[in-house]
C-alpha positions as a Markdown table, in Angstrom:
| # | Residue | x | y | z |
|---|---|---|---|---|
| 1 | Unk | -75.6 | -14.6 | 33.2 |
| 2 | Unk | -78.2 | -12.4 | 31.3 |
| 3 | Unk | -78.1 | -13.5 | 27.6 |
| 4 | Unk | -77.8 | -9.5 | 26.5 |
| 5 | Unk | -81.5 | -7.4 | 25.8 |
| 6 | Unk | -82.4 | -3.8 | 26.9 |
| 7 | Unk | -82.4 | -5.1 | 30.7 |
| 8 | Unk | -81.6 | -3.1 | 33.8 |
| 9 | Unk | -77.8 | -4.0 | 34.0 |
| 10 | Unk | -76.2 | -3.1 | 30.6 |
| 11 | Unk | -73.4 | -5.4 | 30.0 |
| 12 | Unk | -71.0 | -5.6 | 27.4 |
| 13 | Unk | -70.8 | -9.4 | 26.2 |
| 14 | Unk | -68.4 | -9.0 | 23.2 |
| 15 | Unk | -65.9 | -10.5 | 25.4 |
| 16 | Unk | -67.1 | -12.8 | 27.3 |
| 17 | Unk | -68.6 | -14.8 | 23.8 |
| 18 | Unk | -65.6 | -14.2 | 22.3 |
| 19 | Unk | -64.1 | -17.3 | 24.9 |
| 20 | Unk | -66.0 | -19.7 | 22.7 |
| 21 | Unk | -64.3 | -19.0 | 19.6 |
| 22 | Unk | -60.9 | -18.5 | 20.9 |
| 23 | Unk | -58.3 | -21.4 | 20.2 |
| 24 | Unk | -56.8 | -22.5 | 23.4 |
| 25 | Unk | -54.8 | -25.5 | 22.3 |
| 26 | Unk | -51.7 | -23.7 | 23.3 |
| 27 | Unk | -52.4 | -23.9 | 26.9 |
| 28 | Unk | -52.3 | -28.1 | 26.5 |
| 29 | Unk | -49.3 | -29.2 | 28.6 |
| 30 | Unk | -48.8 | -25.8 | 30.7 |
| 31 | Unk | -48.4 | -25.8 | 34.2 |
| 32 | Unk | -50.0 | -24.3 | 36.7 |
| 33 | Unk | -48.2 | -24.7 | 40.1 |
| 34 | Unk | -48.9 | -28.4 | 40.9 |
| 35 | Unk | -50.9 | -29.3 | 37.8 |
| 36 | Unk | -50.9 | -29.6 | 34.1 |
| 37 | Unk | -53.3 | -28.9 | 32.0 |
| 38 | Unk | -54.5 | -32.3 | 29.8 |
| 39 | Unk | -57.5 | -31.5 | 28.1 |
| 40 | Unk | -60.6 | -29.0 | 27.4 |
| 41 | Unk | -63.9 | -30.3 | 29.3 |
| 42 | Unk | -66.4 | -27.6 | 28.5 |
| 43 | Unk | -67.0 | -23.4 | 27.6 |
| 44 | Unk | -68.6 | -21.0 | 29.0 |
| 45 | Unk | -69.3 | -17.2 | 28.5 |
| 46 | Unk | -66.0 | -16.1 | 30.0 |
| 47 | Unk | -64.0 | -19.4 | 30.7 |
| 48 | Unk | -62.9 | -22.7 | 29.8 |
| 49 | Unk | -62.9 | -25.5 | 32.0 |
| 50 | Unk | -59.8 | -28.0 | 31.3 |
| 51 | Unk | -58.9 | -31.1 | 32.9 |
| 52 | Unk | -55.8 | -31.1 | 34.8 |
| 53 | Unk | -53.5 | -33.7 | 36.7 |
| 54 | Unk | -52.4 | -32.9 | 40.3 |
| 55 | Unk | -48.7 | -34.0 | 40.4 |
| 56 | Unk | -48.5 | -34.1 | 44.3 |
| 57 | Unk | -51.7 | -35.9 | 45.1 |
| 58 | Unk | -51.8 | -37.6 | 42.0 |
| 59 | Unk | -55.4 | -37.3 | 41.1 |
| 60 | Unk | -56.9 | -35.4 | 38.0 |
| 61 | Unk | -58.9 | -32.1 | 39.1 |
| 62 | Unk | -60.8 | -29.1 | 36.9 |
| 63 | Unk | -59.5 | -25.7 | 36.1 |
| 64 | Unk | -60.5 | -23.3 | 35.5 |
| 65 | Unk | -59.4 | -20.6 | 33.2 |
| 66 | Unk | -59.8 | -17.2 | 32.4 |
| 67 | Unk | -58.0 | -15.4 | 30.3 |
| 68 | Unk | -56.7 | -12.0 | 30.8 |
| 69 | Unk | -57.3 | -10.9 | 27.4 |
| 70 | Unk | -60.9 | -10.8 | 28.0 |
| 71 | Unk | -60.5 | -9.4 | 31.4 |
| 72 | Unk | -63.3 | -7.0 | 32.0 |
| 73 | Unk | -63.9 | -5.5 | 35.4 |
| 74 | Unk | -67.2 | -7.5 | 35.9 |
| 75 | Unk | -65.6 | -10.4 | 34.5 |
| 76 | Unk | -62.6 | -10.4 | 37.1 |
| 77 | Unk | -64.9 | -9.5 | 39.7 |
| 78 | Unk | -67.5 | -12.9 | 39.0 |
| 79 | Unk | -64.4 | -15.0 | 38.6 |
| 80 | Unk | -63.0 | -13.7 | 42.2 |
| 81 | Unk | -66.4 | -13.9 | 43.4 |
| 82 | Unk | -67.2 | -17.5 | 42.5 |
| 83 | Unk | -63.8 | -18.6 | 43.8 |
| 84 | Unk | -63.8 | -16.8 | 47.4 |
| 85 | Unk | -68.4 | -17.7 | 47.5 |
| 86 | Unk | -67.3 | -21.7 | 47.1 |
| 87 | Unk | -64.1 | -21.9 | 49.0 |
| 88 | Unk | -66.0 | -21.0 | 52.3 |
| 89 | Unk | -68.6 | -24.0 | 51.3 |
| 90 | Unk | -67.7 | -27.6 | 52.4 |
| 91 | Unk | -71.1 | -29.5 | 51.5 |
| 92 | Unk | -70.6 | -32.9 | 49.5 |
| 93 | Unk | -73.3 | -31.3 | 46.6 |
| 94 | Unk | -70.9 | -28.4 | 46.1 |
| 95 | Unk | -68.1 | -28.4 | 44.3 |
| 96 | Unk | -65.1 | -28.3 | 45.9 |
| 97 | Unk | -62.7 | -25.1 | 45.5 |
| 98 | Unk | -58.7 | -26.2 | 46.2 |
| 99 | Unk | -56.8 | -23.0 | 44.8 |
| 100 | Unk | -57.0 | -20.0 | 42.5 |
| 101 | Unk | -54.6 | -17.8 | 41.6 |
| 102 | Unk | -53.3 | -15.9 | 38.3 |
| 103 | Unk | -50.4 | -16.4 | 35.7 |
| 104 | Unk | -49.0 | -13.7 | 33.2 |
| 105 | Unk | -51.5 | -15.1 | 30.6 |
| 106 | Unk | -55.0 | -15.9 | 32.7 |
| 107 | Unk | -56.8 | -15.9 | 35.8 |
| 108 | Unk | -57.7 | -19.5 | 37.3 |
| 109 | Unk | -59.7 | -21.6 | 39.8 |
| 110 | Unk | -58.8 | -25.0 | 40.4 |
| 111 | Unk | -61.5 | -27.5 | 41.7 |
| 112 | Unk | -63.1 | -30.5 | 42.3 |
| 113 | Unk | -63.5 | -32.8 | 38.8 |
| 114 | Unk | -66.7 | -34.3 | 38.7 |
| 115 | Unk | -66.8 | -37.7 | 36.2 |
| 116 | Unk | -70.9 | -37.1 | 34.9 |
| 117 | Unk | -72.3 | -34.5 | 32.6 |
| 118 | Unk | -74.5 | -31.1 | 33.7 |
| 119 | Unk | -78.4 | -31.6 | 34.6 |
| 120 | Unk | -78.9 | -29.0 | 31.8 |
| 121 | Unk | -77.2 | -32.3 | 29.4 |
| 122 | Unk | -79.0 | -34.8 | 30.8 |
| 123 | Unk | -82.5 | -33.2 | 30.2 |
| 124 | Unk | -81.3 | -32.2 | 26.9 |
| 125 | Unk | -80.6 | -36.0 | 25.8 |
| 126 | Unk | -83.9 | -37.6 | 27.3 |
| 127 | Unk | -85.3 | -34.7 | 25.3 |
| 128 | Unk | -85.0 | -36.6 | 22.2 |
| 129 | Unk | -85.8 | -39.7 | 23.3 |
| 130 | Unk | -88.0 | -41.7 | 20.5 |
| 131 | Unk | -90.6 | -42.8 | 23.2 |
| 132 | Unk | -92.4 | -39.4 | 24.6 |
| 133 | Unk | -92.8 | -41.3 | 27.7 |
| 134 | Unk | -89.4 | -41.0 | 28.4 |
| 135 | Unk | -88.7 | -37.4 | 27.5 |
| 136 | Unk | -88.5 | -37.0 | 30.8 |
| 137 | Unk | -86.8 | -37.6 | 34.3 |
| 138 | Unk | -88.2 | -40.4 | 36.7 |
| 139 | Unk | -90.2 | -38.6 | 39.3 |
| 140 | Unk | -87.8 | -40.2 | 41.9 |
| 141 | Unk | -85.1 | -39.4 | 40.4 |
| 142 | Unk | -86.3 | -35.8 | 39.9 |
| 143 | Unk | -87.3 | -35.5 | 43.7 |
| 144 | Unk | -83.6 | -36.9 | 44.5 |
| 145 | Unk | -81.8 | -34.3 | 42.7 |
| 146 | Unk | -83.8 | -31.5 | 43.9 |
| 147 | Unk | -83.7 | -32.7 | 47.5 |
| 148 | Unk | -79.8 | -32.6 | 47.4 |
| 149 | Unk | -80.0 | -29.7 | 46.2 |
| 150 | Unk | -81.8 | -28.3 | 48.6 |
| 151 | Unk | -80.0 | -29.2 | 51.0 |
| 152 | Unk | -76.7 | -28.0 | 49.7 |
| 153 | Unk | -78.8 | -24.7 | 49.2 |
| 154 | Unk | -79.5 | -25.0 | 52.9 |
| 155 | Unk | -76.3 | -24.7 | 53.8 |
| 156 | Unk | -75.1 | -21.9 | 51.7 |
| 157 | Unk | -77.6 | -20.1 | 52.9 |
| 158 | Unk | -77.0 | -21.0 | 56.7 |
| 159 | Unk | -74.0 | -19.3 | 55.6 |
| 160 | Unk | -75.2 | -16.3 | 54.6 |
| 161 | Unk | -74.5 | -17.1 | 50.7 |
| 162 | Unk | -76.9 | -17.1 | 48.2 |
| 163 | Unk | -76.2 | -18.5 | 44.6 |
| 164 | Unk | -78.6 | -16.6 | 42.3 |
| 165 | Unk | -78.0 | -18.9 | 39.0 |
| 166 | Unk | -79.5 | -21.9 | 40.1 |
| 167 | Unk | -80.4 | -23.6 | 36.6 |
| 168 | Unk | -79.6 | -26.9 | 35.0 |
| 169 | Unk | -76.9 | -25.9 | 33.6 |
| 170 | Unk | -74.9 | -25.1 | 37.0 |
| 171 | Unk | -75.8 | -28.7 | 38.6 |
| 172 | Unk | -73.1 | -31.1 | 38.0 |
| 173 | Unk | -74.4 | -34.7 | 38.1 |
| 174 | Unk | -72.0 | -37.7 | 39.0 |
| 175 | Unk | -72.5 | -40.8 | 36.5 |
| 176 | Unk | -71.5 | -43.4 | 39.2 |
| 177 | Unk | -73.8 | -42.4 | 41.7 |
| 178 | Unk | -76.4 | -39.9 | 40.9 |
| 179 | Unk | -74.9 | -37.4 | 43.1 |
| 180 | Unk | -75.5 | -33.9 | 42.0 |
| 181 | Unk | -73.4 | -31.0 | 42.5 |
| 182 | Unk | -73.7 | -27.5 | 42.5 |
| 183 | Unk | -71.1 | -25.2 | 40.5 |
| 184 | Unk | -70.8 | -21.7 | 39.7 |
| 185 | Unk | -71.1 | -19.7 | 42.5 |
| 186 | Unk | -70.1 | -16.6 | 39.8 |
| 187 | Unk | -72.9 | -14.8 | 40.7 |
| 188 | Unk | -73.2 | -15.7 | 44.3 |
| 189 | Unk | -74.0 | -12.8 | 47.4 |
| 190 | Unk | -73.9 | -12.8 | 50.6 |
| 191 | Unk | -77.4 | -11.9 | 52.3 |
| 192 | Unk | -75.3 | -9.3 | 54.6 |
| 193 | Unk | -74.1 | -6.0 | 53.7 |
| 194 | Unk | -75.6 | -4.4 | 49.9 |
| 195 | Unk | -76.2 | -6.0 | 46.5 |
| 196 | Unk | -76.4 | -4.4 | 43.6 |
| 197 | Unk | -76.1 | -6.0 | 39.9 |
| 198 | Unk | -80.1 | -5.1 | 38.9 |
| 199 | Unk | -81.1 | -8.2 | 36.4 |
| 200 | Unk | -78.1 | -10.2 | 36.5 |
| 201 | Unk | -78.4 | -14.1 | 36.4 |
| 202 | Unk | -80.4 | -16.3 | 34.0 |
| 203 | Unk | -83.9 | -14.9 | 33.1 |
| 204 | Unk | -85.8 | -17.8 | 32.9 |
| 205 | Unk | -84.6 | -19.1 | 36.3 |
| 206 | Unk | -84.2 | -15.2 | 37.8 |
| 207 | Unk | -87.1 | -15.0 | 40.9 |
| 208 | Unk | -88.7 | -11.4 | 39.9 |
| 209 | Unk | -87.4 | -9.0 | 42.9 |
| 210 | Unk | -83.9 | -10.5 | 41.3 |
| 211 | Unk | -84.8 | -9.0 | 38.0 |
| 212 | Unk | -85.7 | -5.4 | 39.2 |
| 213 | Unk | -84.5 | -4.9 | 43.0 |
| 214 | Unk | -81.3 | -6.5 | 42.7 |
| 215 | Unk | -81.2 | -6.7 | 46.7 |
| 216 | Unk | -82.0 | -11.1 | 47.4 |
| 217 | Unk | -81.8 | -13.4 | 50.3 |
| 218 | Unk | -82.5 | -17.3 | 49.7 |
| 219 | Unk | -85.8 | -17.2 | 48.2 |
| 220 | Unk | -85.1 | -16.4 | 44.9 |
| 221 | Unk | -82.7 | -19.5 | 44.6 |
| 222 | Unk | -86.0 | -21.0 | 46.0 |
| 223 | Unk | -87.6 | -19.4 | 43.1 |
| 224 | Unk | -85.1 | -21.1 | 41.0 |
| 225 | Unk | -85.3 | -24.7 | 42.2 |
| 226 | Unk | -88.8 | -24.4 | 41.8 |
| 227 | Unk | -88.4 | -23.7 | 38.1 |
| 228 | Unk | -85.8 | -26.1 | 37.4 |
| 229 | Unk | -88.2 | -28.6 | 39.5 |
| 230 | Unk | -91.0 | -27.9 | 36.6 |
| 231 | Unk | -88.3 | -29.0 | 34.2 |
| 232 | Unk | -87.7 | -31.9 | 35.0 |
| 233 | Unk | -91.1 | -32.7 | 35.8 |
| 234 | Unk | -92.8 | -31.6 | 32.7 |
| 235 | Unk | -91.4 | -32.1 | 28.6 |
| 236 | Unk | -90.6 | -28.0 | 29.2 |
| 237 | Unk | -90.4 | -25.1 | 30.8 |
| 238 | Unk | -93.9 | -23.0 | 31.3 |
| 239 | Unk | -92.2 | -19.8 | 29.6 |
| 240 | Unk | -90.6 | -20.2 | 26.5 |
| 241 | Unk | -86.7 | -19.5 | 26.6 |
| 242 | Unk | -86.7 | -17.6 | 23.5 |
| 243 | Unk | -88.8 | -14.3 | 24.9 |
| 244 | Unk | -87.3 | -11.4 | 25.0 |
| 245 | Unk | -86.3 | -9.5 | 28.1 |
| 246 | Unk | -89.4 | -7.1 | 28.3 |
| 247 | Unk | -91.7 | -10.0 | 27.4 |
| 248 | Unk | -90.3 | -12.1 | 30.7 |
| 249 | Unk | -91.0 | -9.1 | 32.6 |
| 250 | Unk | -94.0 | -9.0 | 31.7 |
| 251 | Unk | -95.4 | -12.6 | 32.4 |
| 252 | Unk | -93.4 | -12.5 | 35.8 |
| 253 | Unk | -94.8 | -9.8 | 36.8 |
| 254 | Unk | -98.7 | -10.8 | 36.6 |
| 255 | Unk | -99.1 | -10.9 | 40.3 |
| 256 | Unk | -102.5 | -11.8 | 40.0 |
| 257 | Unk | -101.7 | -15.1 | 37.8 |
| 258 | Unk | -99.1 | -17.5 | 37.7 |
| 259 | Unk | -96.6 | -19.2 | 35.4 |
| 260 | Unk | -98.6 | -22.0 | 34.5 |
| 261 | Unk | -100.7 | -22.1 | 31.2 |
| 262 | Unk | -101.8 | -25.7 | 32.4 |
| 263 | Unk | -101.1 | -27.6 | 36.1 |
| 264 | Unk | -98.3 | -29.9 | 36.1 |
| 265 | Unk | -100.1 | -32.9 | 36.8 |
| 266 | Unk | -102.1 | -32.4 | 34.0 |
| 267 | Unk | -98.9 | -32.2 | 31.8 |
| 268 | Unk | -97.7 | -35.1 | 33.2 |
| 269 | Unk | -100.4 | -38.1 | 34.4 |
| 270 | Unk | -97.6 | -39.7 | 36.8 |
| 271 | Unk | -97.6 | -36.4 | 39.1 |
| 272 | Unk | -100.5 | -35.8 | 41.6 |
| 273 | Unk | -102.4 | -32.5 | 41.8 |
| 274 | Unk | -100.3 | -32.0 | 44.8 |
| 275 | Unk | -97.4 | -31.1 | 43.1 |
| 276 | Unk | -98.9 | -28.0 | 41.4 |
| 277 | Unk | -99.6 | -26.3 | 45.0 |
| 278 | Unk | -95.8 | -26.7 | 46.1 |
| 279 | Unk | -94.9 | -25.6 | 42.3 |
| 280 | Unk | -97.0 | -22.8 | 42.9 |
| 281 | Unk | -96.0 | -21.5 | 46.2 |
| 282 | Unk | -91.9 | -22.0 | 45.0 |
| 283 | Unk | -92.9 | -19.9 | 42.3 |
| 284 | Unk | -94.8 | -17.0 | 43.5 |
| 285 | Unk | -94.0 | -13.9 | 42.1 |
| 286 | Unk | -94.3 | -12.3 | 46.1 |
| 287 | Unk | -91.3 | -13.9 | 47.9 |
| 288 | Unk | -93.4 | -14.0 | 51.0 |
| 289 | Unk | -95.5 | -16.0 | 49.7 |
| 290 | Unk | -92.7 | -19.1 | 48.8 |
| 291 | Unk | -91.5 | -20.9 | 51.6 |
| 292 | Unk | -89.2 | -19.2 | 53.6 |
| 293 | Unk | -86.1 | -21.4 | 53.8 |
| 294 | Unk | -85.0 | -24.4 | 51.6 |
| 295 | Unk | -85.4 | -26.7 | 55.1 |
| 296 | Unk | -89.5 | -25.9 | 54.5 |
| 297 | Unk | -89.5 | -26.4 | 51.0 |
| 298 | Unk | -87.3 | -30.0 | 51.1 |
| 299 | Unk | -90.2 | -31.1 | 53.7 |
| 300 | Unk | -93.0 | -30.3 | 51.4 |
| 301 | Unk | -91.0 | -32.8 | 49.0 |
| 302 | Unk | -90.4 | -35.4 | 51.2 |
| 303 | Unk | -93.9 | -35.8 | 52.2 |
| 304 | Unk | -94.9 | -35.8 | 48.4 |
| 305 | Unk | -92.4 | -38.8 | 48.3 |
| 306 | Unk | -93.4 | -40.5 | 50.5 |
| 307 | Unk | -97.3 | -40.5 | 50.0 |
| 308 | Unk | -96.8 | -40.3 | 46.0 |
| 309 | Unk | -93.7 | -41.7 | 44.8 |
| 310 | Unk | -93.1 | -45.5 | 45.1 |
C-alpha cells in the first residue's frame, strides 16, 4: 500500500497507521465462531494478525482482524477483496483462506498459519550479518523461492487474478521446509472487467503502467518478482526506498535506460552476466517488452539453474 506522497490516488492513512498504536490486548481470549484468539503475530497498516486455536479441528490458524473503528470505505473494500481474491486460490504457495466474516467490534479473515517469518525478515536479518559475504541469500536458494513463486503466480493468473503487491514483505516463508507463501491478496484484480485505484501498491515494487494507468494484467506482478529477484540477489535494491513519489516516477519512467546503476553480476561475483539480461527484460519499463506470462519467465530461471547454479 502506497506509503502517502502527492501520488495519483489520494488516500487518507490516518487510520490505517493508527492500527499500529492501538492496544488490542482486550481481544486475547475472544471468540470468534470456532476459534479463540491466543496471541498477536504481527501489524500491518490496517490489521493485526493474531494467532488463533481452531476448537473443532484442533489446530492453531491466523486471523485476521480489522477493526471497525478504523473502517474506511477503501479499507473495508481491500479487506473484502483480499478475502474473496484468495479464497478462489488453492495453490500450496498461497495462503490458504478458511472463513471471514464480522463481529460487532471488527471485520476478520481467518487463514492458514504459517510457522516461518516474511522474506522481507529474512533479508532484513542476513542484512546485518558480520561477514559481507553473507549479506545475502544463496543463489539457490534465491532461484527456489522465486520459482515457487512463480508458479503460484502462474496460477493466479490462469485465474484471471493478479496480486499487484508482490514484495518481500507479502511472501511468507515456512522454517521447516523453505516453502514460501504468498499472502495479501489486499490489493488483488481480476484481469476481466475495469480497474481503477491509479498508484496504489508498493512503489518500489509498483511496474510503471501500475503507477499511472491503473488498468494491469500479470506483467506488472512480473515486474515485481523481478525486483524482489534483484533483492535477494544483490546487498539492495537499485532505487533507494527512501525517494519520494515524484522522484520514483521519474527514474521509472526513463524508457530509454534502465534501473540498474551497475549489472548484477558485477554487484555480486557469484551471479553470471546472464542474469542481468532476464533482470532486464522482468524489469522493463514497456510491459511488452517482459516476458509475457510467469510460465516464460520461470523457464528463463530454470535454465540459469541449471547451466549456473550447482
Amino acid at each position: 500500500m502506497r506509503d502517502g506522497g502527492d501520488g495519483p490516488e489520494a488516500i487518507d492513512l490516518e487510520k490505517m497507521t493508527s492500527i499500529r498504536t492501538r492496544k488490542l490486548d482486550y481481544l486475547l481470549g475472544r471468540e470468534i465462531g470456532t476459534c479463540t484468539l491466543l496471541k498477536e503475530l504481527a501489524r500491518g497498516n490496517m490489521a493485526v494478525v493474531f494467532v488463533a486455536y481452531q476448537r473443532t479441528l484442533k489446530r492453531q490458524i491466523a486471523a485476521k482482524i480489522l477493526p471497525k473503528s478504523l473502517l474506511t470505505p477503501f479499507t473495508a473494500a481491500l479487506f473484502r477483496q483480499e478475502a474473496e481474491s484468495a479464497a478462489i486460490l488453492s495453490h500450496p504457495n498461497i495462503v490458504s483462506i478458511y472463513e471471514t466474516g464480522e463481529t460487532d467490534d471488527f471485520l476478520y479473515i481467518l487463514m492458514q498459519l504459517v510457522k516461518g517469518r516474511s522474506l522481507g525478515d529474512y533479508l532484513r536479518l542476513i542484512r546485518k550479518h558480520v561477514l559481507p559475504s553473507k549479506r545475502i541469500l544463496p543463489i539457490a536458494t534465491t532461484l527456489k523461492i522465486t520459482t515457487e513463486v512463480l508458479t503460484a503466480l502462474d496460477y493466479a493468473h490462469r485465474h484471471d487474478i493478479v496480486h499487484r503487491d508482490i514484495k518481500p514483505a507479502n511472501i511468507l516463508v515456512e522454517s521447516d521446509t523453505g516453502r514460501p507463501l504468498i499472502t495479501d491478496f489486499g490489493l488483488a484484480t481480476t484481469t476481466r472487467g475495469s480497474q481503477q485505484d491509479v498508484g496504489v501498491g508498493t512503489p518500489i515494487y509498483m511496474a510503471p503502467e501500475q503507477m499511472w494507468r491503473g488498468r494491469v494484467d500479470g506483467r506488472a506482478d512480473i515486474y515485481a518478482v523481478g525486483m524482489m529477484l534483484y533483492e535477494m540477489l544483490v546487498p539492495s535494491l537499485p532505487v533507494s526506498a527512501s525517494v519520494t513519489w515524484e522522484e520514483l516516477l521519474k527514474i521509472k519512467f526513463r524508457v530509454e535506460q534502465h534501473l540498474f546503476q551497475k549489472p548484477p553480476s558485477q554487484i555480486n561475483p557469484l551471479l553470471h552476466s546472464e542474469v542481468d539480461q532476464f533482470l532486464l527484460r522482468a524489469l522493463s519499463f514497456d510491459p511488452e517488452k517482459r516476458y509475457p506470462s510467469c510460465a516464460e519467465f520461470l523457464e528463463a530461471l530454470n535454465g540459469y539453474q541449471m547451466r549456473h547454479v550447482k
